[in-house]
C-alpha positions as CSV (number, residue, x, y, z in Angstrom):
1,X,38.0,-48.9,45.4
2,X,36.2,-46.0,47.7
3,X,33.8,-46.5,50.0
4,X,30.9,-43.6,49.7
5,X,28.2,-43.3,52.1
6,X,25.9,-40.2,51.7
7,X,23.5,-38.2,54.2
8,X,21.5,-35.8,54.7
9,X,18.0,-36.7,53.1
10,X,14.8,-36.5,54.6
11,X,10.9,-35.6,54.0
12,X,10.5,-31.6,53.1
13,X,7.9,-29.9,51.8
14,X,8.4,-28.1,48.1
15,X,9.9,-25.1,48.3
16,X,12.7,-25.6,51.0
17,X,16.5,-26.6,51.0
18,X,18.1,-29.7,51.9
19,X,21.9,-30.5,51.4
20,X,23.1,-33.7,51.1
21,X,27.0,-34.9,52.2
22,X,28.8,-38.1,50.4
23,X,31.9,-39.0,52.3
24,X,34.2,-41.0,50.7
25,X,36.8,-43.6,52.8
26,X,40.2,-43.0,50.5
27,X,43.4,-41.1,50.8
28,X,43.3,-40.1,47.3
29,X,39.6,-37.8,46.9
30,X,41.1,-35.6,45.1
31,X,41.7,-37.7,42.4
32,X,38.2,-38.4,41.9
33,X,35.3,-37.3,39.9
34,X,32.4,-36.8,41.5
35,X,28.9,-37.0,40.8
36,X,25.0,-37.5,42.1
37,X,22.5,-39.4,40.5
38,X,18.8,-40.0,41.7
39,X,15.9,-42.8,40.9
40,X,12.7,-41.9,41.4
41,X,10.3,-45.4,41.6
42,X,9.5,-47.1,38.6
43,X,12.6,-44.7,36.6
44,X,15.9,-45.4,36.0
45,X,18.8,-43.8,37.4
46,X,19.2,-40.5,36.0
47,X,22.0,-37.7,36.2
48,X,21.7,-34.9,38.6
49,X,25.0,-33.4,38.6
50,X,28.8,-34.0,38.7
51,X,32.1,-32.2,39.8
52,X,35.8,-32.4,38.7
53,X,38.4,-33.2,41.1
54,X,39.7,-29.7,41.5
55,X,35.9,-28.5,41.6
56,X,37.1,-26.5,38.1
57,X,34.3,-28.4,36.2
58,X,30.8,-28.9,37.1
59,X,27.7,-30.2,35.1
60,X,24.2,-30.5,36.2
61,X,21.0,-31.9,34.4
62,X,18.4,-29.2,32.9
63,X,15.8,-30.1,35.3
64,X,18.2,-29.2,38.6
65,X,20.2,-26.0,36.9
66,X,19.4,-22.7,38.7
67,X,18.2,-24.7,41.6
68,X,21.5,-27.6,42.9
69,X,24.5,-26.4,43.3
70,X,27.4,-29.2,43.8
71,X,30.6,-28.4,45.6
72,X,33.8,-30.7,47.1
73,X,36.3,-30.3,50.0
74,X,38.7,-32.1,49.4
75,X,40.4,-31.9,53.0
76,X,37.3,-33.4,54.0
77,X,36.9,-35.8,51.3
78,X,33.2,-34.8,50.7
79,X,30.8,-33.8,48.2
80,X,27.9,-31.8,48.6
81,X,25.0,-31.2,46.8
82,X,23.0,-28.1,47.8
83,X,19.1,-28.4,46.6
84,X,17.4,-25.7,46.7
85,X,13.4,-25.0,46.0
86,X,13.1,-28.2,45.9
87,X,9.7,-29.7,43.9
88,X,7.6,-32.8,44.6
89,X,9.4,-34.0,41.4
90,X,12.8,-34.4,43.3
91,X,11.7,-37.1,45.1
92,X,13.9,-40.1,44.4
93,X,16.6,-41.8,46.1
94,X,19.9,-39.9,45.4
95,X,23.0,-41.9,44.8
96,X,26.9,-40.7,45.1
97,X,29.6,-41.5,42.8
98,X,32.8,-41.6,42.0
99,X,35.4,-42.5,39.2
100,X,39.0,-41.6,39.1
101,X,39.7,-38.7,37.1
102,X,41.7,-35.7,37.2
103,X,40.9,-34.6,33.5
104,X,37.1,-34.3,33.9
105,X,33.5,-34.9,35.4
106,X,31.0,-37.2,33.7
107,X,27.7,-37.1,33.4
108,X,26.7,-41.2,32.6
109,X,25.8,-43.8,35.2
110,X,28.2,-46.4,33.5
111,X,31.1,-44.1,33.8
112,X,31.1,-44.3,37.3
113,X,32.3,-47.8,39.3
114,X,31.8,-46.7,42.9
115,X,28.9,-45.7,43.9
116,X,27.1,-45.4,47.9
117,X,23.5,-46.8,48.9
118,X,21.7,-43.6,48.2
119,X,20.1,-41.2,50.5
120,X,16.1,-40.8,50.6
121,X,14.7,-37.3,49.6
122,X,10.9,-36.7,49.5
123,X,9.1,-33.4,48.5
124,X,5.6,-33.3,49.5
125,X,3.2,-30.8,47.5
């Protein structure tokens, strides 16, 4: 079990950057997958993007490619996610998880089994 607890959200208008941080409470990061996931209100939890445990592999959704870029230090035991011209459709609640892997990322909300209490992002227009 890992503890994740993410930061770094706030309220931004459309077009800046924001990066959000996920530290994780264990000895072992590095043998963790990582990934972020947001929920926008009324949606389900949907796939934003996801990093091996060597950083070799990374996957991102189609709406967020070209724009987030994910990254790890894993002296640090953090994830990052780096957003980018950001768009009023970003707005959600973005979650941090983590599975134990060292093959892999995934890309699937039930793959995971820890995950933090999400970080609040909002793009205004």
């Amino acid at each position: 079990q890992v503890q994740l607890v993410e930061s770094g959200g706030g309220l931004v208008q459309a077009g800046v950057s924001l990066r959000l941080s996920c530290a994780a409470s264990t000895r072992s990061f590095s043998s963790y997958a990582m990934g972020w996931f947001r929920q926008a209100p009324g949606k389900e939890r949907e796939f934003v993007a996801s990093i091996s445990w060597n950083g070799g592999r990374t996957y991102y959704a189609d709406s967020v490619k070209g724009r987030f870029t994910i990254s790890r230090d894993n002296g640090k035991n953090t994830v990052y996610l780096q957003m980018n011209s950001l768009k009023p459709e970003d707005t959600a609640v973005y979650f941090c998880a983590a599975k134990v892997s060292r093959i892999t990322a995934f890309t699937r909300v039930n793959e995971y089994d820890n995950w933090g209490q999400g970080t609040q992002v909002t793009v205004s227009s």
